[in-house]
N, C-alpha and C positions, 0 to 999 in steps of 0.2 A: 642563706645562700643555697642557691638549689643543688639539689644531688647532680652526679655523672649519670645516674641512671635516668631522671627524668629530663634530663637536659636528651640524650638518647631517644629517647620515646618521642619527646616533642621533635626532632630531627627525622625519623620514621615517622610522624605522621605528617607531617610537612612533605617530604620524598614521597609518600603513599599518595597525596592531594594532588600533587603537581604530577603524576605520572598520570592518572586517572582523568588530568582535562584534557578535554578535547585539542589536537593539535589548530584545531581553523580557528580556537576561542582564542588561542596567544596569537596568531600569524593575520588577525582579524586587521582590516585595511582602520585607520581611523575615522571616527565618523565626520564627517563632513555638512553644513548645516545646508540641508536647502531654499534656495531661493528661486524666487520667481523672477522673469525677466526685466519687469519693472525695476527690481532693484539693481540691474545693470546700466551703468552710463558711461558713455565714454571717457572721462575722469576715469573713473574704475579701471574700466580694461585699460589705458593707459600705463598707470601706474605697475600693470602687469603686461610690458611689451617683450617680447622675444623668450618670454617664460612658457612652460609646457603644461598644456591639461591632456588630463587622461577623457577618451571618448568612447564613453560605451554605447554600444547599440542595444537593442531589447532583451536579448537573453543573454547581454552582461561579456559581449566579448570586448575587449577592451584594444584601442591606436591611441599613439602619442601624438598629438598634434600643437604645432609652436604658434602662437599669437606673433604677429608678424607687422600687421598696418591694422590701426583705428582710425576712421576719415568720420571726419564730420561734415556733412552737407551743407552749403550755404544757405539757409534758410530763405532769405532775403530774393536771391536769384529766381527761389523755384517757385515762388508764393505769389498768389495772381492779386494780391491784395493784401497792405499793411497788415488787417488783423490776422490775418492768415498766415500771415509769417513766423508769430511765437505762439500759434497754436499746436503746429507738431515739432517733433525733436526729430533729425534725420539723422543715420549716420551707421557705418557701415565696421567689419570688421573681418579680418582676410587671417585665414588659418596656414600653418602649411605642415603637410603631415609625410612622411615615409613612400616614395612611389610603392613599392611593394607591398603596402597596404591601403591601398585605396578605398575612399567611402563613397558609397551612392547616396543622391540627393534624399533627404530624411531627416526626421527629429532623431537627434540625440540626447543622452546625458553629457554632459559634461562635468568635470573634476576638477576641482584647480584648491591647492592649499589654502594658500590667502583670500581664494575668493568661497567657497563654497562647489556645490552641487547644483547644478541647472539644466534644463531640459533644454534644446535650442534647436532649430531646423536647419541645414545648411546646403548649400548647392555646389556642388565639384566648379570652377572657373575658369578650367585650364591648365594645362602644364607648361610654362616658359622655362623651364630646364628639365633636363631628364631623370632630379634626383627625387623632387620634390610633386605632392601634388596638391592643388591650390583650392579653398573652401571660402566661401563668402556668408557672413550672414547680414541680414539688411534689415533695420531699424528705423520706420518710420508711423510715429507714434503720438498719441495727443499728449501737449505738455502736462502736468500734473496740477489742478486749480490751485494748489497752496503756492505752485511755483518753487515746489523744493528745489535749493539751490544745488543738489549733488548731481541734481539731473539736468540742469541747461549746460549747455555746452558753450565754453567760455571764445575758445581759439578753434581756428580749423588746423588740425594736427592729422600729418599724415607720416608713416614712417613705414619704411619694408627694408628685410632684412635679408641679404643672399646667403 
């Protein structure tokens, strides 16, 4: 059975560790795994509609911005020719962030819990109300030769959120 006196000591040196680290090593964001845009598909962002990513720009200042519409493009309509039609993936996705912090057209990072860390470009779209202000990023891209099924896009889904 250990003494009061070492049970002490070891309490003091515990107190002494924890005082001594750094405050930004505990307050530290969690890591986030990055991905590339490839592993983004509509499915994916789907499954995360009206959910919030954090948007940092290059030297890390950080907007909240809501995932709001995922459109999938009709392949078929825009394609000048059969093979042509499941060779790219098209399809779009509409942010909306804070009027009073507004973003210029630009690569970003992007945050998102369930999804990861990603870099993305996005273009301002417009304000249709006075709270909100509107980002688009536009996705069109060669299908992937194995034909991975996480990346064909099944339905045209479209959804926006007031």
């Amino acid at each position: 059975m250990p003494s009061r006196r070492k049970f002490l000591l070891n309490c003091s040196a515990f107190a002494a560790t924890a005082a001594l680290a750094p405050a930004a090593a505990l307050a530290a964001r969690p890591r986030l795994r990055d991905l590339g845009l490839d592993s983004l598909s509509p499915s994916l962002l789907t499954q995360h509609l009206n959910s919030w990513f954090v948007v940092r720009d290059a030297a890390g200042a950080a907007v909240a911005v809501q995932l709001v519409a995922v459109e999938v493009h009709d392949r078929e309509a825009s394609a000048p020719s059969p093979l042509a039609s499941d060779s790219f993936e098209k399809f779009s996705v509409l942010f909306a962030g804070d009027v009073s912090q507004p973003l210029d057209q630009n690569t970003y990072f992007f945050e998102h819990a369930g999804i990861g860390r990603f870099a993305m470009f996005i273009v301002p779209i417009g304000r249709p109300d006075l709270n909100r202000c509107f980002y688009e990023a536009v996705f069109s891209r060669p299908m992937p030769a194995s034909g991975h099924p996480g990346r064909r896009p099944a339905d045209k889904k479209t959804h926006l959120t007031k």
